[in-house]
The first five atom37 places (N, CA, C, CB, O) and aatype in JSON, in Angstrom:
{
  "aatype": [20, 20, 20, 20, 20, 20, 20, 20, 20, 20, 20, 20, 20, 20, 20, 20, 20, 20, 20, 20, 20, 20, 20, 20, 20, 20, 20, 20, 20, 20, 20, 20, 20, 20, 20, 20, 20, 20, 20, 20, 20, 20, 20, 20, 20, 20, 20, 20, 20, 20, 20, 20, 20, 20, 20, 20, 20, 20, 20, 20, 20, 20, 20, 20, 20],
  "atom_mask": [
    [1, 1, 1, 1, 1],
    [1, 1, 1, 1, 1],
    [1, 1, 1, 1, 1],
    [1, 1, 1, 1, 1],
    [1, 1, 1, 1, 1],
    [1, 1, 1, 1, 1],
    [1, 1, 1, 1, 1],
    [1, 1, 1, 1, 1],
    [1, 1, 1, 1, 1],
    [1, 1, 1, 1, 1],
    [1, 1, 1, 1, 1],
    [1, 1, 1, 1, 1],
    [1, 1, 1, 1, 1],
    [1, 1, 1, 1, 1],
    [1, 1, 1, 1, 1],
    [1, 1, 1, 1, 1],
    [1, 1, 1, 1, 1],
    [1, 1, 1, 1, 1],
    [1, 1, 1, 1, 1],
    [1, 1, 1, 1, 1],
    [1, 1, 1, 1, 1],
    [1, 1, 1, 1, 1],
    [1, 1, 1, 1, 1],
    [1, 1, 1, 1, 1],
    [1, 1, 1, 1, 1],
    [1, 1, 1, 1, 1],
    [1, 1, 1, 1, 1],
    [1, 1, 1, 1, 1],
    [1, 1, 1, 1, 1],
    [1, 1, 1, 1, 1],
    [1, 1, 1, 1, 1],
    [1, 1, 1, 1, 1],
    [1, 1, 1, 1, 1],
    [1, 1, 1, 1, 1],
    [1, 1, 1, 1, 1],
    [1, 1, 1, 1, 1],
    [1, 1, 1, 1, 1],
    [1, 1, 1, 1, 1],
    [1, 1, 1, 1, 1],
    [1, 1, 1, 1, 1],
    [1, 1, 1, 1, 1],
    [1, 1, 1, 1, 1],
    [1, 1, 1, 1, 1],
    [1, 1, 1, 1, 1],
    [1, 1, 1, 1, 1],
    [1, 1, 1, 1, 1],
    [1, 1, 1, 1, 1],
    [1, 1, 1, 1, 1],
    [1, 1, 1, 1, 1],
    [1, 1, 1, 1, 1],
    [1, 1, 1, 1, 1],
    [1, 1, 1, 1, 1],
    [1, 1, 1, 1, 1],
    [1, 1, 1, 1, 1],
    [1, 1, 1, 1, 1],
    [1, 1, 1, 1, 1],
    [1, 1, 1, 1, 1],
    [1, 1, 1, 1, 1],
    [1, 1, 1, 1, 1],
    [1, 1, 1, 1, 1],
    [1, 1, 1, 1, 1],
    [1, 1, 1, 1, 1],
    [1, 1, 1, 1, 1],
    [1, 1, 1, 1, 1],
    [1, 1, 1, 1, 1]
  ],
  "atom_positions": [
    [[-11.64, -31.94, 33.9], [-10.53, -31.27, 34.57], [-10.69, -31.37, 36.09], [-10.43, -29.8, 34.12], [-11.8, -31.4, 36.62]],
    [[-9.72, -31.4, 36.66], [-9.75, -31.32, 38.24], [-10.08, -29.87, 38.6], [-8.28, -31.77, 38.97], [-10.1, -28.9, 37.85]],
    [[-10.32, -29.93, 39.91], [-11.53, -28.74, 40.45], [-11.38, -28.99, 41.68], [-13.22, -28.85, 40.02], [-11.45, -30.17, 42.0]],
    [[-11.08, -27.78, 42.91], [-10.87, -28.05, 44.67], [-12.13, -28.7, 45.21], [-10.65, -26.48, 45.65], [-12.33, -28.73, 46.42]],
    [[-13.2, -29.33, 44.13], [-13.88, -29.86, 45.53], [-13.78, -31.7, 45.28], [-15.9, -29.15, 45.7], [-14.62, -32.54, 45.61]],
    [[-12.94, -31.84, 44.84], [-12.57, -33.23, 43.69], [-12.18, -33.66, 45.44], [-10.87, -33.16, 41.85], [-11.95, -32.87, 46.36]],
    [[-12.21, -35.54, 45.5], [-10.94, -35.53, 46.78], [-9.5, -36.01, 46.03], [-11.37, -36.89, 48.28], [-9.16, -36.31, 44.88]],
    [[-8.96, -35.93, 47.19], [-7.26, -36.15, 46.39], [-7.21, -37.65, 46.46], [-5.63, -35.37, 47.37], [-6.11, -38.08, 46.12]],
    [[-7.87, -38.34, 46.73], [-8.12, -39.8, 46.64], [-8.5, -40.19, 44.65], [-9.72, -40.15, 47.93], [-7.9, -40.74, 43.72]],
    [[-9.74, -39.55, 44.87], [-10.45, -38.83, 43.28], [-9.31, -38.7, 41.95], [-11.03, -36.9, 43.62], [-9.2, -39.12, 40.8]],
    [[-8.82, -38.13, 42.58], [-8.03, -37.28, 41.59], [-6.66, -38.31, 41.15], [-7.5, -35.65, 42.41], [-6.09, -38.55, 40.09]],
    [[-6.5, -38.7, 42.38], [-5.0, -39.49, 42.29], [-5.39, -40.87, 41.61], [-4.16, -39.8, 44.0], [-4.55, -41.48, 40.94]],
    [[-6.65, -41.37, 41.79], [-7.39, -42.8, 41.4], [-7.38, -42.79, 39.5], [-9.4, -42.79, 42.21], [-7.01, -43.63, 38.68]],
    [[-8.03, -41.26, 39.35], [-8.17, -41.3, 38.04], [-7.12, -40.74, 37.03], [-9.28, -40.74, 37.85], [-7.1, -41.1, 35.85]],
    [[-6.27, -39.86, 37.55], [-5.03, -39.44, 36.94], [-3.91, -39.02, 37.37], [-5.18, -38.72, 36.34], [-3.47, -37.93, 37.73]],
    [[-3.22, -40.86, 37.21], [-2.02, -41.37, 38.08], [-0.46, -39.99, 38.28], [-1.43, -43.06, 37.04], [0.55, -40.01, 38.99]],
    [[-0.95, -39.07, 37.32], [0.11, -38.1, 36.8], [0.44, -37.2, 38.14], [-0.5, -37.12, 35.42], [1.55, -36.84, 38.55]],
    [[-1.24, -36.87, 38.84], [-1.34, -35.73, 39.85], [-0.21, -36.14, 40.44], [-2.63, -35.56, 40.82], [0.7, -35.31, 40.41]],
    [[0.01, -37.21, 41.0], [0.73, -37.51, 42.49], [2.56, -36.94, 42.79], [0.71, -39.45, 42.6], [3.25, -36.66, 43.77]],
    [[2.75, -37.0, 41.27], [4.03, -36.27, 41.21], [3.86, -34.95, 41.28], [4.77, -36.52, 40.1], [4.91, -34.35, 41.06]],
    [[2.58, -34.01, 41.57], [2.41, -32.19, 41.47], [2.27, -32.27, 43.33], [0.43, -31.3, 40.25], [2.78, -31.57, 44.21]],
    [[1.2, -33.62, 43.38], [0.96, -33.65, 45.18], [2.19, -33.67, 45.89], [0.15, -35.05, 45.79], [2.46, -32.79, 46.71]],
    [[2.96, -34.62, 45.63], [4.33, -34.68, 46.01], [5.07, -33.29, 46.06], [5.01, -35.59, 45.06], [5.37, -32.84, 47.16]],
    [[5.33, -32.68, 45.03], [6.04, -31.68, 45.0], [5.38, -30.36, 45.54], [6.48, -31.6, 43.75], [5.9, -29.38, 45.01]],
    [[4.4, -30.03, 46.44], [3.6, -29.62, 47.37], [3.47, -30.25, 48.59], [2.57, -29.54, 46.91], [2.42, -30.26, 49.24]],
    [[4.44, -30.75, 48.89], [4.64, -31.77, 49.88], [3.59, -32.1, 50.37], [5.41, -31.51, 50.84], [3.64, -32.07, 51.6]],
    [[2.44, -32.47, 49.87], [1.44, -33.71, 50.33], [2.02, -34.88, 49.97], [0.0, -33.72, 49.68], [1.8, -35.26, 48.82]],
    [[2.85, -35.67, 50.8], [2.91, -36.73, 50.96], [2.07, -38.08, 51.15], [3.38, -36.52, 51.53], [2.15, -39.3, 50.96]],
    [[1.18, -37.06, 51.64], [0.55, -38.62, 52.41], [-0.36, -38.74, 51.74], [0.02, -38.78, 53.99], [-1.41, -38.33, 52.23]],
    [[-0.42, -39.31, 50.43], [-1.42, -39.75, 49.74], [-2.23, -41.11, 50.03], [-0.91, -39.75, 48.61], [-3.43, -41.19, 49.77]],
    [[-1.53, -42.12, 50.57], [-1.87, -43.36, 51.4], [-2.58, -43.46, 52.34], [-1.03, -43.86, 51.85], [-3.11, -44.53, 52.64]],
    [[-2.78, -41.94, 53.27], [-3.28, -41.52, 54.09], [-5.24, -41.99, 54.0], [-2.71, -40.07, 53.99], [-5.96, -41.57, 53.09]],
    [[-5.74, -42.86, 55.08], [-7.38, -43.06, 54.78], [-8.18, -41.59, 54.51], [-8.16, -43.85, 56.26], [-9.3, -41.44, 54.02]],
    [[-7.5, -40.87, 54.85], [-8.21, -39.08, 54.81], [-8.4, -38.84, 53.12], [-6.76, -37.5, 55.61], [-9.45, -38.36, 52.71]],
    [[-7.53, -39.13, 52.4], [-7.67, -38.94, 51.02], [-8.73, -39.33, 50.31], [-6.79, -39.41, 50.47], [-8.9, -38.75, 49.24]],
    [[-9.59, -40.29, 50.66], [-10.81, -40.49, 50.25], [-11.93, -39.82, 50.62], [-11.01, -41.49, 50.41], [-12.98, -40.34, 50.25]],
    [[-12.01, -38.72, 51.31], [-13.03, -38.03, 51.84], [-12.33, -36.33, 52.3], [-13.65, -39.05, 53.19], [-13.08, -35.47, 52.74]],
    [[-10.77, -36.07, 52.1], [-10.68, -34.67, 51.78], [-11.09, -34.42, 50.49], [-9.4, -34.16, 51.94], [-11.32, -35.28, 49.65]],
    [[-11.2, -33.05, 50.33], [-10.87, -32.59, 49.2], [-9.67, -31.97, 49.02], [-11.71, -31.91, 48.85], [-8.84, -31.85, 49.92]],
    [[-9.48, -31.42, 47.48], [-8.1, -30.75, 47.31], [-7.92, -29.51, 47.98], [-7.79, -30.48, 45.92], [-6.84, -28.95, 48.14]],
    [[-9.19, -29.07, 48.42], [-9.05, -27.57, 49.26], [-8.75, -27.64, 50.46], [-10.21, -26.73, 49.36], [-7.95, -26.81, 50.9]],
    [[-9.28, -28.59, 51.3], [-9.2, -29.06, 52.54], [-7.83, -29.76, 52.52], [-10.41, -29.93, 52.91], [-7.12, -29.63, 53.52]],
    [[-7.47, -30.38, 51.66], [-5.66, -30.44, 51.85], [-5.32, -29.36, 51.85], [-4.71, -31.1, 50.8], [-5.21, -28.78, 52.93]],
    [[-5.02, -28.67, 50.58], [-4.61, -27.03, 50.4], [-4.42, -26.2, 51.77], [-5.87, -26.19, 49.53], [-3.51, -25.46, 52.12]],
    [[-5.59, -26.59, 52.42], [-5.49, -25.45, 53.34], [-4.5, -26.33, 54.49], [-7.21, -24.79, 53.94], [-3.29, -26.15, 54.6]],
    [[-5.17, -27.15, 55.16], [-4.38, -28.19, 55.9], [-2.66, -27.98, 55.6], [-4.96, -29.76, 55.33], [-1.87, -27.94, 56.54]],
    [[-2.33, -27.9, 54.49], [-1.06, -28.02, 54.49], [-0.11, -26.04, 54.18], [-0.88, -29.38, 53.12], [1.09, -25.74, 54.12]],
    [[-1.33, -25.21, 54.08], [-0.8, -23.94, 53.94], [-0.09, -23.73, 52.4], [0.23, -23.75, 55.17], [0.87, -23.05, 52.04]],
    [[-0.98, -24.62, 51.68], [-0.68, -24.4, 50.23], [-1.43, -23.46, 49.37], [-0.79, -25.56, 49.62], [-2.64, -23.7, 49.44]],
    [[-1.1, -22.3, 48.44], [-2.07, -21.8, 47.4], [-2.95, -22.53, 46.71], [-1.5, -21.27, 46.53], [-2.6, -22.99, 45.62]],
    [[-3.87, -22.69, 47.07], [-5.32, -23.64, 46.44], [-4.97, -23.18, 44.4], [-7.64, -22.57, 47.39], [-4.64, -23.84, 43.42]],
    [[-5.21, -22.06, 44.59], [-5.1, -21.98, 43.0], [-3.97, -22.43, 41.89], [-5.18, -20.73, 42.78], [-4.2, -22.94, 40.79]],
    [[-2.63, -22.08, 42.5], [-1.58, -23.22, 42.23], [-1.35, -24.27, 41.86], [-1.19, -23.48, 42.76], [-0.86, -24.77, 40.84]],
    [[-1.9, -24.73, 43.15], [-1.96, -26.18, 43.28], [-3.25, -26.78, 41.62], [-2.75, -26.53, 45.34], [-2.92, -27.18, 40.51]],
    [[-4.25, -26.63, 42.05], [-4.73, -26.89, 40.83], [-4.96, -26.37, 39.87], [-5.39, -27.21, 40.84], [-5.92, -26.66, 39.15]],
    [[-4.21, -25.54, 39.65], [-3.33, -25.23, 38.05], [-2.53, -26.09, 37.57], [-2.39, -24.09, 37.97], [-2.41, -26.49, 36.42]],
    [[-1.81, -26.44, 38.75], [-0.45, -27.41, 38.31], [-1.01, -28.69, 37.8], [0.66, -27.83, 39.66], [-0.93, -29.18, 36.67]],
    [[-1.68, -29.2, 39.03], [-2.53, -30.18, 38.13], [-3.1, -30.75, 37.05], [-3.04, -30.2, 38.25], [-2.78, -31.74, 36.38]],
    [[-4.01, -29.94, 36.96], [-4.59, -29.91, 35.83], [-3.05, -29.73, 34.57], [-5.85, -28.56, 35.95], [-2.96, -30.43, 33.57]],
    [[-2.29, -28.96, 34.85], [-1.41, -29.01, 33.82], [-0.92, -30.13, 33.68], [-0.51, -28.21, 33.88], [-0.82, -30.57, 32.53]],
    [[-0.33, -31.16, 35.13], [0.09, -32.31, 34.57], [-0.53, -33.36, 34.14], [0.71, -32.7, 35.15], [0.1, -34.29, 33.64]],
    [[-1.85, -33.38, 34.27], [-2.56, -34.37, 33.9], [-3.25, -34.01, 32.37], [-3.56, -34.64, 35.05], [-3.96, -34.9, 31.88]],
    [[-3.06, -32.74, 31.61], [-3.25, -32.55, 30.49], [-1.94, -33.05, 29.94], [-3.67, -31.25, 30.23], [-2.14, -33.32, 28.75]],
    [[-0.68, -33.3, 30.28], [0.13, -33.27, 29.22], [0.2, -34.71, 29.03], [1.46, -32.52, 29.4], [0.74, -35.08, 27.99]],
    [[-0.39, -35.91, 30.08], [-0.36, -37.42, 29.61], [-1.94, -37.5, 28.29], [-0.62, -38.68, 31.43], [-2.21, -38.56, 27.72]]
  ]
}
């Protein structure tokens, strides 16, 4: 399962599903070189998102593929 200290590089590499939950948390910039060395918390916060949310959602969408 995904976990805030995963990076969003990590996460997006191994389960192509996240990027549509990142998206809709407007992290856009997944293309971004930072994604390989943030983590999901350090986005989270960066972008003024609920950390716990956020990977709830996740994890939810990447359980349902």
């Amino acid at each position: 399962m995904i976990n805030k200290d995963m990076t969003i590089g990590e996460v997006v590499e191994k389960y192509p599903a996240s990027v549509e939950v990142f998206m809709q948390y407007g992290m856009g910039c997944l293309g971004c070189p930072a994604t390989r060395f943030e983590t999901i918390e350090q986005g989270a916060g960066a972008h003024g998102i609920n950390l716990e949310d956020l990977v709830n959602d996740l994890n939810k969408a990447v359980s349902k593929k």
